[in-house]
N, C-alpha and C positions, 0 to 999 in steps of 0.2 A: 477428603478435605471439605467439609463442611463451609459455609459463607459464615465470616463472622467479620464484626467491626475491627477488630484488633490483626487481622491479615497481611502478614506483611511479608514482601518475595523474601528477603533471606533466611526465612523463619521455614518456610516450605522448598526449600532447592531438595534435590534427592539425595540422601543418606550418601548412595555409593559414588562416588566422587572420582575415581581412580580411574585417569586416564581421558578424564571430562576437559576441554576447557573451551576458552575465546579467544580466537587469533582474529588478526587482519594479514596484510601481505609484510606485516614486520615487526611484530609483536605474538607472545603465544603466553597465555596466563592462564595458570588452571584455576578450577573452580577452587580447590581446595586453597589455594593463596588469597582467591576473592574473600573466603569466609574469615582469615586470618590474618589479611593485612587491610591496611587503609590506602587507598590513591588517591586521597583528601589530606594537603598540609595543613598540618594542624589539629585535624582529627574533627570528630564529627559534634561535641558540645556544642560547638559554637551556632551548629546548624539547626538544635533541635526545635522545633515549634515554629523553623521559620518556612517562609514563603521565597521557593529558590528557582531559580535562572541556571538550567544546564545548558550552559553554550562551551561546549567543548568543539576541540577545531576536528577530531575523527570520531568514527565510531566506536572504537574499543573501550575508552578514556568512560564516553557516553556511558555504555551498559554499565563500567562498574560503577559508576557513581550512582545508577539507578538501585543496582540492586540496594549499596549500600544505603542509598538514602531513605529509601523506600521503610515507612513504619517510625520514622526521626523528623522529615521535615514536615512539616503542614501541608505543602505544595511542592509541586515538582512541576515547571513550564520547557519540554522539550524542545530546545529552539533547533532545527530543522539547519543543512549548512549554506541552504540557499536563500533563507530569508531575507529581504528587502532589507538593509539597514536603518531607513527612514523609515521602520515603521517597527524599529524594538524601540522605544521612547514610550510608544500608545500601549506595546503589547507588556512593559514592566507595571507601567501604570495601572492598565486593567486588571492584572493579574496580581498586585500589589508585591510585588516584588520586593521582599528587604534583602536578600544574599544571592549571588552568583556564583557558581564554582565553574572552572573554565582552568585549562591551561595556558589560556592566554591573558594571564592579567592585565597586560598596560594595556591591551585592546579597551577594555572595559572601566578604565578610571574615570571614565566622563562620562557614566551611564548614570548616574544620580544615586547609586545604592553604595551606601554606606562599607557592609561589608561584602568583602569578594576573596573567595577562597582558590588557592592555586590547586592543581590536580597532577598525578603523574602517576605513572606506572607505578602500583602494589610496590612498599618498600616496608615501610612500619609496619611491625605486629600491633594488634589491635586488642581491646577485650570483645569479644563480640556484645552488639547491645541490646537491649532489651525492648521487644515492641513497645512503644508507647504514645502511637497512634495510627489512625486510618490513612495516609498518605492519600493527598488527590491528586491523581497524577492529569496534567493540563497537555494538552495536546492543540497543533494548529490546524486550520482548512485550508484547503489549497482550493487552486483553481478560481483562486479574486486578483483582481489586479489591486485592489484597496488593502487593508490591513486588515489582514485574516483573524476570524473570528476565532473563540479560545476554547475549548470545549473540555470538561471537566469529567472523567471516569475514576470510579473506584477499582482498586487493582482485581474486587471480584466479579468484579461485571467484565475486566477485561480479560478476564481469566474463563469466565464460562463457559464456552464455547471449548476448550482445551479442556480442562477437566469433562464436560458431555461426553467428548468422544474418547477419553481415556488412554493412557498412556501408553503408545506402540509399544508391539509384543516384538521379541525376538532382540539382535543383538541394538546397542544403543545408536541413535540415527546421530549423523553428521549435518547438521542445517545449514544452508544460507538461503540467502532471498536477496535479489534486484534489488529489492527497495531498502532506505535508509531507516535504519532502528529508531529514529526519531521521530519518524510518522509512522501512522495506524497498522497500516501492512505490517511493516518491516517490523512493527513492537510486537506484534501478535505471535511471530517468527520465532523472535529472540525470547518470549515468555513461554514456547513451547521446547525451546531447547533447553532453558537451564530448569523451568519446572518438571520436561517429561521425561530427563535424566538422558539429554544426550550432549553434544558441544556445536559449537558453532563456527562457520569460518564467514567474516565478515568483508563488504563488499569494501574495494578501495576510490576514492574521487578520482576520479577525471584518468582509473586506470583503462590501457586499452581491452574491447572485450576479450581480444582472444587471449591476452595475458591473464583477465579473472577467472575464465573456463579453466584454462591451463592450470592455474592453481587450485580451482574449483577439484577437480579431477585428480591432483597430485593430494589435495587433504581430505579425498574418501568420501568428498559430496552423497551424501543418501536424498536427502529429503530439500527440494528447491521451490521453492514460490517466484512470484513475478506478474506484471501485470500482461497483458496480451501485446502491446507493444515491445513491451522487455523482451519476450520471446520470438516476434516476429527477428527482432533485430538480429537474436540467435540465428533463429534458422537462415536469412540471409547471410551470417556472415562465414559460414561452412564451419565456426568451431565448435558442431555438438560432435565432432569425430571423436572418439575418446573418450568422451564425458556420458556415464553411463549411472545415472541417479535413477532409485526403485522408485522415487515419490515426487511427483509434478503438478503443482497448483498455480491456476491462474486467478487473478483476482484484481477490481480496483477499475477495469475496462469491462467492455461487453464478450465475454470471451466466443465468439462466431465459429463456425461449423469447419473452417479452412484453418482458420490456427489451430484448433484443435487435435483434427486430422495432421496436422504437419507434425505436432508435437506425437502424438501414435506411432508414426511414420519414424521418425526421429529416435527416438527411444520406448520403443516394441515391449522391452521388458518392464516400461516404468507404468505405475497409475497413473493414469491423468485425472485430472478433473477442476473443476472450477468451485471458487467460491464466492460468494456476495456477501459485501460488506462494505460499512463505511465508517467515517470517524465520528459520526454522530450515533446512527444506528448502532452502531457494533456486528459484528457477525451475527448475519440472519441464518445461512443453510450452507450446504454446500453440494456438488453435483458429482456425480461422480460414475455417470453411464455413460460417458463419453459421446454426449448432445449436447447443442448449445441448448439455454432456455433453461426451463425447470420446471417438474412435473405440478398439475395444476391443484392434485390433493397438498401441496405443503400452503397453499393458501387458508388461511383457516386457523385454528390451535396445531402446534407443532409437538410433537413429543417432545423433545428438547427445551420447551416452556417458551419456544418464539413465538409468537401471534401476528399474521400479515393479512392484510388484506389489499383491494385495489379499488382504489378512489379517481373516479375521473383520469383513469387508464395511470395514473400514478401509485407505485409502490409503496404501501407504508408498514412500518414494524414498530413489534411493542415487546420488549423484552426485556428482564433483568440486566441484561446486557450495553443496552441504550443508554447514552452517554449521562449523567446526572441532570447538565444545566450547559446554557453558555457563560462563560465566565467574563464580567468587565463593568463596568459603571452603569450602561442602559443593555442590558442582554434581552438580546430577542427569545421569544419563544420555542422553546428546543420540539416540544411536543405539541400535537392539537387536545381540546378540552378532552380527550380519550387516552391518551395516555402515547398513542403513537405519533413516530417520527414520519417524516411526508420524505420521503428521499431524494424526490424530483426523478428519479430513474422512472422513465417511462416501457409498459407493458404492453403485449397485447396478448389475449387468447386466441389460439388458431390450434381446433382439435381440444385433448386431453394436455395441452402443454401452452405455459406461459414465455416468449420472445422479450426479448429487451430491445428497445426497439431506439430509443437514444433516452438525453439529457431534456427532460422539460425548458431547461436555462439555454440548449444549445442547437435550439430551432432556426433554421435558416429558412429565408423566407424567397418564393420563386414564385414571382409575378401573382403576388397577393396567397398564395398557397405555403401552409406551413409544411417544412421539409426536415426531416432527421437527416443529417448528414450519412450515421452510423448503417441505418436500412440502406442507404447507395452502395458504403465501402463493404459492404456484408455483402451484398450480390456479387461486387467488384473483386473481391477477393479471392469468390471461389473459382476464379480461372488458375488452372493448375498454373502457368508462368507468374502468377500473381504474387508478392511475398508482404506486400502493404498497400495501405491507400489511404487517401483523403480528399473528402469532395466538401467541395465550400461554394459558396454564390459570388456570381460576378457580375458587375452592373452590367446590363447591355442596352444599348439607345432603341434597340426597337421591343422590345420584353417586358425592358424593367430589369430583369436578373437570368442566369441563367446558373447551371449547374457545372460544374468545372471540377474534375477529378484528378487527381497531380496520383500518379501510377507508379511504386518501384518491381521493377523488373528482379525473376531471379536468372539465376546467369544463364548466359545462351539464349537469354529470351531478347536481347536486343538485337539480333540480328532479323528481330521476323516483326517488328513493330507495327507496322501498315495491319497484316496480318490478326495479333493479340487484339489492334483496336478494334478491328471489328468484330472480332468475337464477343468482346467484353460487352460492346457495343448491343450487340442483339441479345445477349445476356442478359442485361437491365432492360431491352426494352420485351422482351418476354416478363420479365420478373416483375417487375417496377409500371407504376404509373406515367403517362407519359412525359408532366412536368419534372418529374424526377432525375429521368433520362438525361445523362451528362450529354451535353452540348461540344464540350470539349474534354479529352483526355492529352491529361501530360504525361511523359515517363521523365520521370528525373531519379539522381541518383542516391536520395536520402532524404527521409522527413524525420521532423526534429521531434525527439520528446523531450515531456518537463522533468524537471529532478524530482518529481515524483512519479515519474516511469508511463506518463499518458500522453497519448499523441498530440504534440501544439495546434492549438486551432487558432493561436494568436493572434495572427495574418489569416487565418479563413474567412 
């Protein structure tokens, strides 16, 4: 499949169809009904050339409306299910919004756009229609408490990376992924299931884990992504019994040497391995020798056409893949005068391999010294009772600040707590500098992530 303007996902799905499809936990639609019916009342005229708002209330509803729109509408704006409300007004505006499809219409009668299309489960036979244009599909950033910026990919940039590595050998893979098809991860998931000819079982809101393993497992799970928190939570909550997937990718987090090994441990038979990516960037590489970090030759030209280099200990990538523009009234600078994206993932070299060491944006500051939180919970975590962690600063009257690490325990480990702290304790101060050195450890019984599947630092 060659890169052309005129590229559009339902024009490229796989021939052999038979037996393909996308479920969630109550819904199962095959591919071959996507290709031949419409879940757009009304049909797709109405939408063509426009600039459209997929705010569907699940995930299922979502893909087919992608695929089908994909190559008809001008734009496609993923609205994500945990978006802010007070801040879709800014994001229809930026994104000039004239149509909504949604199976929620009355939700959306006071959103300002004229037309809004209902959605429902594939019922109408359709004629299939004919590309007749490049689709931009708009995608959001997370991790702003403000109104998330809009970031603009063509379906082959977001497709490159998936076509490089060519489409799994052997019988057809079953996908899901943690993360929601509406953001970067979870799209990248869903465009290698229905492009690389296998199906998908989709994640459900606010279901419990051990009931989505459960069903993960009962629909023949092969191939699972997730960010390193998503997985931490796994393994803490003893439902990988059962659940026996060949193919395990982390991505989205710093994937560190302890979740790694847990995931090894966990499923013996599966590949692990990591990937780096983001919603700007697009997929730079991925890792796949079961080490944190990443070997220090992919810096440089990539055979896969990535180009990265490391600027003032920051990661930048320059690739076909790299998101077009930001999208909105005064859009910032997506790239520097070179062509590459600044990631803000911060690097170090140590030896023949590159560490990720944190977030340039999520420096915490201990009595005038900057501090990665991520280099704390990375030492912290490789105590075997370790299953999570998070370290943040806390004012103190004689310091300034000190370092404070909030600890979950995995089981049986509470009975020896005196004990684990001081292990951990001379752990970091072997490992670690000495302002670094948590001052206090907490064990508590849960840290929270965000609906895009990364540890909250909201409150750190």
């Amino acid at each position: 499949m060659s890169p052309r303007e005129s590229f559009a996902l339902r024009d490229h799905l796989c021939p052999e169809l038979k037996g393909r499809a996308i479920s969630d936990a109550h819904h199962e639609v095959s591919l071959t009904d996507i290709l031949h019916q419409s879940c757009l009342i009304g049909g797709l005229r109405r939408l063509s050339g426009r600039s459209v708002l997929l705010a569907m209330s699940g995930q299922l509803l979502s893909a087919l409306a992608m695929i089908e729109l994909d190559g008809v509408a001008r734009r496609m704006l993923l609205c994500p299910p945990d978006l802010n409300s007070e801040h879709i007004q800014a994001l229809i505006e930026d994104a000039g919004i004239d149509a909504i499809v949604t199976d929620e219409p009355p939700r959306w009668t006071d959103a300002g756009v004229y037309l809004i299309v209902g959605a429902h489960l594939p019922e109408q036979t359709i004629a299939v229609p004919r590309t007749e244009r490049a689709t931009e599909w708009l995608m959001l950033t997370s991790g702003t408490s403000g109104v998330p910026k809009i970031v603009g990919h063509t379906l082959d940039g977001l497709c490159g990376a998936i076509l490089a590595d060519g489409l799994p050998r052997g019988p057809a893979p079953v996908w899901a992924t943690f993360y929601d098809i509406r953001r970067y991860g979870g799209l990248q998931i869903f465009l290698r299931a229905v492009i690389g000819g296998g199906s998908m079982v989709l994640s459900e809101p606010g279901e419990a884990l051990a009931d989505h393993v459960a069903r993960l497992a009962a629909g023949g799970v092969t191939h699972i992504s997730g960010t390193p928190s998503h997985w931490r939570k796994l393994l803490m909550s003893g439902s990988a019994a059962g659940f026996a997937p060949r193919y395990v990718r982390l991505s989205g987090e710093i994937a560190d040497q302890a979740v790694l090994d847990g995931l090894a441990q966990a499923f013996p038979n599966a590949s692990i391995g990591h990937a780096y990516a983001s919603t700007e960037a697009g997929v730079g590489f991925a890792v796949n020798d079961g080490r944190e970090g990443f070997p220090a030759s992919l810096i440089g030209q990539n055979r896969d056409g990535v180009e990265m280099k490391v600027v003032d200990g920051s990661l930048r990538i320059r690739s076909s893949r790299t998101a077009r523009a930001y999208v909105g009234k005064s859009p910032a600078a997506l790239t520097d005068a070179d062509g590459f994206v600044d990631t803000g993932d911060m690097v170090e070299l140590r030896g023949d391999r590159y560490y990720f060491v944190g977030r340039r944006g999520g420096i915490i500051n201990i009595g005038g010294l900057k501090v990665h939180p991520e280099e704390i919970e990375a030492v912290i975590n490789r105590h075997p009772q370790v299953r999570m962690s998070r370290a943040k600063s806390r004012r103190s009257p004689i310091t300034g600040s000190i370092v404070v690490a909030d600890v979950v325990l995995a089981d049986g480990g509470e009975n020896r707590t005196n004990e684990i702290r001081d292990e951990i304790l001379r752990c970091c101060q072997t490992s670690l500098a000495p302002h670094k050195v948590p001052a206090v450890i907490r064990f508590v019984v849960t840290l929270d992530v965000t609906p895009a599947g990364k540890l909250s630092r909201s409150d750190a």
